[in-house]
C-alpha positions, 0 to 999 in steps of 0.5 A: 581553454580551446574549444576542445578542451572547453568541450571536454570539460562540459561532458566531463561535467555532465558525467559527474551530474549524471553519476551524482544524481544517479546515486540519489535515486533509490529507485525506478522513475516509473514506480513514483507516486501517480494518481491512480487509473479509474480503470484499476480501481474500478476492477480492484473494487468492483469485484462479483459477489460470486466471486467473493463466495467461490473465493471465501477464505482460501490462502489468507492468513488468519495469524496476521489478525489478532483480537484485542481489547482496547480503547476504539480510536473514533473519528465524526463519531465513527470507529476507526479503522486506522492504517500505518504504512509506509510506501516502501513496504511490500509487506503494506503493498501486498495488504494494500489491495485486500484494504481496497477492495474490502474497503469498497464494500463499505465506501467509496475512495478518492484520490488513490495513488498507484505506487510501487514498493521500493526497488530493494523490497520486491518494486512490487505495484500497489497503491498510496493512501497518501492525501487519499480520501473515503466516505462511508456511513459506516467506518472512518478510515485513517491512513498514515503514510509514515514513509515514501518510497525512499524511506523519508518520513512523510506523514506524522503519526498523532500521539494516540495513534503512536501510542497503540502502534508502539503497544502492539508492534515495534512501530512495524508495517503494515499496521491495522488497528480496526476499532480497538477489536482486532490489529493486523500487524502483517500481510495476510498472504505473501507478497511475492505473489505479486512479483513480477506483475503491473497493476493491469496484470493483477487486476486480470488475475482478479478476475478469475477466482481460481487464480493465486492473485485472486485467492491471496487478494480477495481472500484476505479481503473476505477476513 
């Protein structure tokens, strides 16, 4: 080959690579899992009092919580709030930010994610519980991660905890079973309120109590 030719022949070559390897990717680099901001955290879980109270319950959906009476799933002795998710979900990313910051009056976690919903479902930021941790002298929480932001299995649910996902849902996300008391088998408020925002924005929003950010995220929250 000339030189030319061998040179058409690498662009050539690098057009098909970037044409393959675009239609693996399902969505934005920029949404992919990272460990998450102190920053964020601290303002999604050091929310006021006052702002708790002025607050209350305004936009939550209280449909989405449904009281049951079943076997409590323990762990170190401990009732366990168990979570099944998956990454992609924006059902799961809206619930995620209420979990925190509820989950923070209670304990403390470590090794958050900030994460989006998949592109195709809203690309919406929100966070991973995926090989996150929390303490707390009251509750253990158990989070499954069943799938990541493309759709891929990532973590296996135990036989105990598919068995009560099958019970009450389609093995459907977001799923919460707290203690064998109540299930949450949906987001408590709509997830497109938060289309649109980085996790900085939201957080923003947090902050001020008259905000719909501030009613769907701490409101649910408060339930």
């Amino acid at each position: 080959l000339s030189s030319v030719g061998t040179i058409g022949l690498a662009v050539a070559l690098i057009v098909v690579l970037v044409i393959t390897q675009q239609g693996k990717i399902k969505n934005d680099p920029n949404g992919d899992r990272t460990k998450a901001s102190p920053t964020i955290v601290g303002d999604v879980t050091g929310i006021s009092s006052a702002s708790y109270n002025t607050v209350g319950q305004l936009d939550a959906d209280l449909s989405a919580v449904k009281a049951i009476n079943d076997t409590a799933l323990t762990s170190n002795g401990k009732p366990e709030l168990l979570f099944i998710g998956g990454e992609f979900c924006p059902f799961c990313a809206a619930e995620r930010w209420s979990m925190i910051n509820a989950l923070s009056r209670f304990g403390t976690f470590k090794n958050l994610n900030q994460i989006r919903s998949a592109t195709g479902d809203g690309n919406i930021a929100t966070f991973s519980f995926y090989k996150s941790s929390y303490s707390s002298q009251y509750l253990s929480f158990v989070p499954v991660e069943a799938e990541d932001r493309n759709e891929n299995a990532l973590v296996t649910p135990t036989s105990a905890q598919l068995a009560i996902w099958k019970k009450y849902t389609q093995q459907s996300f977001p799923f919460m079973d707290l203690g064998g008391k109540y299930v949450i088998t949906n987001a408590g408020y709509t997830d497109t309120d938060l289309s649109g925002l980085n996790w900085t924005q939201i957080t923003d929003d947090l902050k001020d109590p008259s905000s719909t950010v501030a009613k769907d995220i701490i409101g649910e929250s408060n339930v």
